[in-house]
C-alpha positions in Angstrom: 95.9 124.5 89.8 98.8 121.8 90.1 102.0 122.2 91.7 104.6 119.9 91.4 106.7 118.6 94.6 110.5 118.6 93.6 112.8 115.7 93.3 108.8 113.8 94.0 106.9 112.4 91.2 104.3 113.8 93.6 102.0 117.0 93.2 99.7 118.8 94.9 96.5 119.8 93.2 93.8 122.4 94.1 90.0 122.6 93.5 88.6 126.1 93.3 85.3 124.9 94.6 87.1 123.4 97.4 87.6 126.0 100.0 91.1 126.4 98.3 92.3 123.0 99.9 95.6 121.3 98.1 95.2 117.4 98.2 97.7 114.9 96.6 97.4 113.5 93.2 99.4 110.1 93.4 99.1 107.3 95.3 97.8 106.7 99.1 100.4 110.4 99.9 98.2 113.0 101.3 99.3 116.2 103.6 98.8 114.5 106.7 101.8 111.9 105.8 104.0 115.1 106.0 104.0 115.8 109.1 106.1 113.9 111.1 108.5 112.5 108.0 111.5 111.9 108.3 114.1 114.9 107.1 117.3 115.6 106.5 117.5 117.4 109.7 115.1 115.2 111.9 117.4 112.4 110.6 120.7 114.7 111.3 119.7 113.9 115.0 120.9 110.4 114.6 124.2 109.8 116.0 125.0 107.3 113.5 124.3 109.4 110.5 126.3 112.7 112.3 129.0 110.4 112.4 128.8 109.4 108.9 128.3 112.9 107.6 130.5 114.7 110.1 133.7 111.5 108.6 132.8 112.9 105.3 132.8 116.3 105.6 135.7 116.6 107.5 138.4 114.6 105.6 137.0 116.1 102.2 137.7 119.7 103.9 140.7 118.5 105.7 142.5 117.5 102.1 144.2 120.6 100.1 142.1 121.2 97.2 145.2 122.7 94.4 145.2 124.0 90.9 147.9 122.6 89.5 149.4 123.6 85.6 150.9 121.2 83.6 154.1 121.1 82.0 156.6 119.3 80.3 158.3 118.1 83.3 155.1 117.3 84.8 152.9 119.3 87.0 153.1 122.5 89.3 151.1 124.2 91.6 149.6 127.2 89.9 150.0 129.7 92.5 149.8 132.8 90.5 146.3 131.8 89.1 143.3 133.9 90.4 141.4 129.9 90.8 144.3 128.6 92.6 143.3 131.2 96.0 139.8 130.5 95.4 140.0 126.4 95.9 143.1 126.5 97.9 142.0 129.5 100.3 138.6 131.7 100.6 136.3 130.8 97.9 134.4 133.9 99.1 134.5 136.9 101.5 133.0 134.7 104.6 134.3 131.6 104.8 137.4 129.7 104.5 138.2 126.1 101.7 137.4 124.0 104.9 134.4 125.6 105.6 133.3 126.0 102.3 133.6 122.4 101.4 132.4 120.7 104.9 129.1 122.4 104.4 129.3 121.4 101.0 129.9 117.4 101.0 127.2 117.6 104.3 124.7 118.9 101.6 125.9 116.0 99.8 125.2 113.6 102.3 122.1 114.6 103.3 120.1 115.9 100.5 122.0 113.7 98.1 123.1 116.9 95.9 125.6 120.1 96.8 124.9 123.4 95.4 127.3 126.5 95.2 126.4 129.4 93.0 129.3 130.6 90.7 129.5 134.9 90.9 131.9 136.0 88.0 133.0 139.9 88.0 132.5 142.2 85.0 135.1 140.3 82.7 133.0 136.8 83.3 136.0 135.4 85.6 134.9 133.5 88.5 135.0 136.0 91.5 133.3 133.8 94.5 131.7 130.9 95.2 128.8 130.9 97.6 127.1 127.2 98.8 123.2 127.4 99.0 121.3 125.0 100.6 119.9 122.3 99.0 116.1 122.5 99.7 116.4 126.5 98.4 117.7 125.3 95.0 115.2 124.0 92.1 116.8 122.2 88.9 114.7 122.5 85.9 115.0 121.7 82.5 113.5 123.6 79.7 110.8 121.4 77.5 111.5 123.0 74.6 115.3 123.7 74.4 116.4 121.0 76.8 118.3 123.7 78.7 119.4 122.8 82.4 118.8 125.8 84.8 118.3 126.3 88.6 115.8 128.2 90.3 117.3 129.1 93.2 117.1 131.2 96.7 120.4 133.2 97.0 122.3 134.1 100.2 121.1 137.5 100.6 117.6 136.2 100.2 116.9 137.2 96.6 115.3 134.7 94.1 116.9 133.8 90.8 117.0 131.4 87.9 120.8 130.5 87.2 122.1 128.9 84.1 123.8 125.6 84.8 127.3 127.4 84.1 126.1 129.7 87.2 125.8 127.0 89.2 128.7 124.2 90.9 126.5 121.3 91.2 127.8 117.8 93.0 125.3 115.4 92.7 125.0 112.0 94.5 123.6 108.8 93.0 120.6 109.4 90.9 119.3 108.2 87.5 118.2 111.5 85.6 121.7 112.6 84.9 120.8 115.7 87.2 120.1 115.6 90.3 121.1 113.0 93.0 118.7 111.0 95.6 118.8 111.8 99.1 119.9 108.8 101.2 117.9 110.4 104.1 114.5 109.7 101.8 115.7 107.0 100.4 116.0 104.8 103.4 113.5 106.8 105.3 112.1 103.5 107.3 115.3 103.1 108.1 116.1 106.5 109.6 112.5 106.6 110.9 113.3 102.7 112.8 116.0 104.6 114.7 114.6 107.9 115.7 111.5 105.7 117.0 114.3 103.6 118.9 115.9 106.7 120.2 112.9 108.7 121.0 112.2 105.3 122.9 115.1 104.9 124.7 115.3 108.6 125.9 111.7 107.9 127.3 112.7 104.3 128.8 115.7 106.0 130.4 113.8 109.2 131.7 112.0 106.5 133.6 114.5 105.6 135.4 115.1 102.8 133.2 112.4 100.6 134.4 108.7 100.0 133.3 106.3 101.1 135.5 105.0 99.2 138.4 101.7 98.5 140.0 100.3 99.9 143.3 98.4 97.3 145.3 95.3 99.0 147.5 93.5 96.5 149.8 90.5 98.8 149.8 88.9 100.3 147.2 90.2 104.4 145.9 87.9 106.8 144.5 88.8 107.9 141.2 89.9 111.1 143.0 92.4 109.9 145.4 93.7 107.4 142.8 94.6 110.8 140.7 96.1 112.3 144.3 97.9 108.9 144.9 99.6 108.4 141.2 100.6 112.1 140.8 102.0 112.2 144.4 104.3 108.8 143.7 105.6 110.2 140.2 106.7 113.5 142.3 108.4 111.4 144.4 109.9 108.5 142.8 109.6 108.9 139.1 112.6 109.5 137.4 116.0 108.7 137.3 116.7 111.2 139.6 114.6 109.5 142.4 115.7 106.3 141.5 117.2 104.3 144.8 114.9 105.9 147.5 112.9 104.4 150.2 109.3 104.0 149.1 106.8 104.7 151.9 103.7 103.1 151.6 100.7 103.9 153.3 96.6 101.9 154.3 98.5 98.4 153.6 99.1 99.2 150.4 101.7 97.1 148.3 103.9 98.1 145.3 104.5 95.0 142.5 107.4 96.1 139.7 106.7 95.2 136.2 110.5 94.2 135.0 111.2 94.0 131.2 115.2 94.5 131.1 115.8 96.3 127.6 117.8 93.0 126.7 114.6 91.0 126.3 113.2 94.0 124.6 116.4 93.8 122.0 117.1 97.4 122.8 120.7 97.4 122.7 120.5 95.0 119.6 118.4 97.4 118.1 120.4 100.4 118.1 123.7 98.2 117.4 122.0 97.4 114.3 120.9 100.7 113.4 124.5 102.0 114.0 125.9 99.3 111.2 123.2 99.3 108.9 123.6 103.6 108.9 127.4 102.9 108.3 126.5 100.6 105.8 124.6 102.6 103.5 127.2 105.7 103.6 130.0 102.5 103.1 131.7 103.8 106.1 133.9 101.0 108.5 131.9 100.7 111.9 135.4 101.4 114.0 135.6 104.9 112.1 131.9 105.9 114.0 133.1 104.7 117.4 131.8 101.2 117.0 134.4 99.1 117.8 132.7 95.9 118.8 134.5 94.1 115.9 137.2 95.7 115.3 140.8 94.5 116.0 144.5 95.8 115.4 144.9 93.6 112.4 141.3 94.7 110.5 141.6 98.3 111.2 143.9 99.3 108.9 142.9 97.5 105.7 139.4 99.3 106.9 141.0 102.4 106.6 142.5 102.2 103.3 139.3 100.3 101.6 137.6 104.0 103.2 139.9 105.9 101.6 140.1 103.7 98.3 136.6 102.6 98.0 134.6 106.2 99.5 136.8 109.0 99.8 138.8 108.7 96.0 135.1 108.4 94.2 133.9 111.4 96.1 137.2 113.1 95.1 136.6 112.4 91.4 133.1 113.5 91.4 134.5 117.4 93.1 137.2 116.9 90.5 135.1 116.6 87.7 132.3 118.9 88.4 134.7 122.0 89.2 136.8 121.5 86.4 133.8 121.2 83.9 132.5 124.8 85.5 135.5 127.0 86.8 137.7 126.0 83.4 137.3 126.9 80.1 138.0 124.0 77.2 141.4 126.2 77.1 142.4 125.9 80.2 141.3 122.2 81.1 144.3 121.3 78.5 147.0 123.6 80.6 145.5 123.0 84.2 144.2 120.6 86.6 142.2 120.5 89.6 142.8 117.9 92.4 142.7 117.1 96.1 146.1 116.4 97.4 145.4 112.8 99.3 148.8 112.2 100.6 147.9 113.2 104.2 145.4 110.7 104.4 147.2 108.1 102.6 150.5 108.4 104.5 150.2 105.5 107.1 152.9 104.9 109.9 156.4 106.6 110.2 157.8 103.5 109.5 155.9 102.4 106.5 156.8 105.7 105.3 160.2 105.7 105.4 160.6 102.4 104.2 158.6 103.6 100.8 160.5 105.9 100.6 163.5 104.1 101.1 162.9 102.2 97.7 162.1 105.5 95.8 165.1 106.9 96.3 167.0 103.3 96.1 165.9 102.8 92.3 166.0 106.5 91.4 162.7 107.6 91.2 162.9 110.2 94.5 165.6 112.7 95.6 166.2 113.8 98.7 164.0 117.2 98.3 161.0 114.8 96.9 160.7 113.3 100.7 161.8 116.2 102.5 158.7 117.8 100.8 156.3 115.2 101.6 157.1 115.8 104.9 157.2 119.1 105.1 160.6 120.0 105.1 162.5 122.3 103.4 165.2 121.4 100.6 168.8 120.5 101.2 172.3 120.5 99.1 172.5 118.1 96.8 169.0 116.8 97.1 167.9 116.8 94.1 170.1 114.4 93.0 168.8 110.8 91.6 170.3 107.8 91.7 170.8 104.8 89.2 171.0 101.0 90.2 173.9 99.9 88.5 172.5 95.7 88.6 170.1 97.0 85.8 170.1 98.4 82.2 166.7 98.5 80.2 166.1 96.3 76.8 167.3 98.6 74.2 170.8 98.7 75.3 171.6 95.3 76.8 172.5 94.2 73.5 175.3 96.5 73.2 176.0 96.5 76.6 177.0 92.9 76.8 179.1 92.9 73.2 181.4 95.9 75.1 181.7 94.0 77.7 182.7 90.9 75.7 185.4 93.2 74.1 186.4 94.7 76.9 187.7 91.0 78.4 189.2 90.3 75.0 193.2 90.3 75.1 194.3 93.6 73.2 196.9 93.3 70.8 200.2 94.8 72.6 199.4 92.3 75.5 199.4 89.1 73.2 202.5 90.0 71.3 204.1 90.4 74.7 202.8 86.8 75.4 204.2 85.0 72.4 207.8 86.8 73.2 
């Protein structure tokens, strides 16, 4: 009997004669290698990657997620569609949009792949969306048809195989067209390197931050009393608790310190490069996870917008896609569109605000209620008037533009007549 490890190009095989044992089929894997691997949640415990994944999450929930219909004079919010509450609101009964998309893009980050199961009501329109985790949820495809489906644990518990139009699915990178790769497994020496570090420096630091010492005896100490003697000086002065007493010594005996400061160790340089290389794989600026050894008043900003131009607009085009390929009909993708609203995080100062806005209005391409909704502020009179700049005229009607204007500084004919009088 074989059973195949998803999203592996492992599988575990067992021998009937063999005490019902599973063993590993490829490579130099076997069961012992799993214990102690690195996971999405062991690796979770990273501050580094909860910074990464905790940036994500929150600025994807943080941005309105809209329906929007489109029209002849360009696009509207399509409040009165039964969708538009759903992405905008309560996607289902227990949780809010934030919610339902920060667990969502943290699925994403992790495992490499987000899952949320589709429920449609009796006339097949979409009624809820409920996010499954992504280590209940199986992607298959069929040998024969090449149909995609999903075996998958539901919320309540229950066990089902969903069609792919059941099933929202945001993969990551991957190469199979279907599922995504987890960058937790991918780099998993790298995530392993820093929980060692961590684990090391919680122990190194529970010491009191020093190594141990040596106690010098000049006699000689049963194996008894040197038991007596090492457990009674850990009680004592182990820790960093006891750190800055006064040692009492006792039979002449001496204590020596083994110093290794964690500089010489590269302990701090370790976990500083940890921190970057983490931000570097989830293409995250160092200064945005609290590391702000490099960063300076001049760099920060361009960091920002090459975060929001170079991560956070991909990761918005792959929700885009993906729910309008599964939540729209090929009806209703002509009429409506799906998109995150990005102004918010796009917005910058007050000043660089108002002076963009300052040339909209200038040459005629925002009224006065265009900004006042941008920030949040209700319409006016008169506001949606535009403006024209009178030093310009497009290409079409300079021609006759200038040949009026030649005529118009022509003498007319009364004038001339007067003249020769």
């Amino acid at each position: 009997m074989q059973l195949r490890i998803p999203f592996t190009n492992l599988s575990l095989r067992m021998n009937v004669g063999n005490a019902g044992n599973w063993h590993a089929s490829d490579g130099d894997f076997s069961l012992g290698n799993l214990r102690g691997a690195v996971t999405e949640e062991r690796a979770l415990g990273i501050d580094a990657v909860y910074a990464c994944v905790n940036l994500y999450a929150r600025t994807i929930a943080s941005m309105p997620l809209v329906l929007y219909r489109k029209g002849k004079n360009g696009k509207e919010r399509a409040t009165d569609h039964p969708l538009y509450s759903l992405l905008h609101d309560e996607p289902n009964m227990n949780m809010s949009s934030h919610t339902f998309r920060k667990i969502m893009e943290a699925s994403l980050k992790l495992w490499g792949n987000a899952y949320a199961w589709i429920e449609f009501d009796k006339y097949y329109q979409v009624k809820a969306l409920w996010p499954l985790t992504p280590d209940s949820v199986f992607p298959q495809r069929s040998r024969k048809t090449g149909e995609l489906y999903y075996d998958a644990i539901l919320y309540d518990g229950t066990a089902k195989r969903l069609r792919a139009y059941e099933m929202v699915h945001i993969p990551g990178l991957g190469f199979d067209g279907i599922s995504g790769r987890s960058p937790i497994r991918q780099f998993a020496e790298t995530m392993g390197l820093n929980l060692d570090i961590k684990d090391y420096g919680c122990k190194f630091f529970k010491n009191g931050a020093r190594p141990s010492g040596v106690l010098e005896h000049p006699g000689r100490l049963s194996e008894e009393a040197q038991e007596r003697l090492r457990k009674q000086f850990d009680r004592r002065y182990a820790g960093s608790a006891n750190s800055g007493k006064t040692m009492l010594l006792e039979e002449g005996m001496k204590y020596a310190q083994i110093s290794v400061p964690p500089e010489e160790a590269q302990f701090l340089e370790s976990r500083k490069y940890g921190v970057n290389e983490i931000a570097r794989i989830y293409g995250v600026p160092p200064h945005m996870i609290a590391d702000l050894e490099h960063a300076t008043f001049s760099n920060i900003e361009s960091q920002d917008i090459n975060f929001a131009k170079h991560s956070i607009v991909p990761e918005c085009v792959n929700w885009e896609q993906e729910l309008m390929r599964k939540l729209l009909n090929a009806d209703e993708r002509k009429s409506y569109e799906i998109e995150f609203n990005m102004e918010g995080l796009v917005r910058g100062d007050m000043q660089s605000r108002y002076q963009a806005y300052a040339i909209g209005r200038q040459w005629g391409f925002l009224t006065a209620d265009d900004i006042r909704a941008k920030e949040n502020m209700g319409n006016v009179d008169g506001g949606k008037t535009t403006y024209t700049p009178l030093n310009m005229i497009s290409s079409d009607l300079a021609d006759a533009y200038w040949l009026a204007k030649i005529e118009s500084m022509q003498p007319k004919g009364g004038e001339k007549n007067a003249k020769q009088e």
